[in-house]
N, C-alpha and C positions, 0 to 999 in steps of 0.2 A: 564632381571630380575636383581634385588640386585644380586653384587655380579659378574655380568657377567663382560666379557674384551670382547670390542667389537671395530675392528679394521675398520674403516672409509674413504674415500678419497672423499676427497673435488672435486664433479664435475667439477666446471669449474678450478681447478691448477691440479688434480690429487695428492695432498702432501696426505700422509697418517698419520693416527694420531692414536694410541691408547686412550682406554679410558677404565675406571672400573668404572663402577657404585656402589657407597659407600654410607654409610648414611649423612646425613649432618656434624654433626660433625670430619666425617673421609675428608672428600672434602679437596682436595689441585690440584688444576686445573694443577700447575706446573707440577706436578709427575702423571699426568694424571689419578687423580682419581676424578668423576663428583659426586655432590650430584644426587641421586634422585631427587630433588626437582629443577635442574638445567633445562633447556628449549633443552640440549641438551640430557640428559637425558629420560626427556618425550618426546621425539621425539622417542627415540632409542627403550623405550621399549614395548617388545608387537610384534617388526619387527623380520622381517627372512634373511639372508643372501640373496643378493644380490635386494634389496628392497631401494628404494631411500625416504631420508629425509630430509625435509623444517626446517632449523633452523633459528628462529629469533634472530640473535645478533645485538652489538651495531653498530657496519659496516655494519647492514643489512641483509638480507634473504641472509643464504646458503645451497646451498643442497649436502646432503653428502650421499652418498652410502656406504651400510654394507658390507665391504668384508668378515667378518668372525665375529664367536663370540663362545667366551669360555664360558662355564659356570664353577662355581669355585666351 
C-alpha cells in the first residue's frame, strides 16, 4: 500500500533492495522511494510476504521476491 517499505530480492542474483512506495511527486528511485505509478510498484502492491513478482524493466523481465514489508 502507499506508504509501505517493502524489502525485495532479485530471484536470479539474490541482491536485496528496499523500496517505499511514495506518491509521484515524492519518487527519487536513488533513495529508494518508487512512485505508485512506477511498474515496480504495481507489481508490489496488493502482494504478501513471500509471493514472487514479474517486473518489466528496461533490461527486461525480473522477478523479485517479497521478503518483508512495513507498513508506515
Amino acid at each position: 500500500t502507499f506508504g509501505a517499505r517493502v524489502r525485495v530480492a532479485d530471484e536470479d542474483t539474490d541482491e536485496e533492495t528496499d523500496y517505499t512506495i511514495v506518491g509521484p511527486y515524492e519518487a527519487d528511485i536513488n533513495a529508494g522511494l518508487i512512485s505508485t505509478r512506477s511498474p515496480i510498484a504495481k507489481a508490489l502492491i496488493g502482494k504478501r510476504v513471500g509471493d514472487s513478482v514479474e517486473v518489466a524493466t528496461p533490461r527486461g523481465a525480473k522477478s523479485l521476491e517479497i521478503l518483508s514489508i512495513e507498513i508506515a
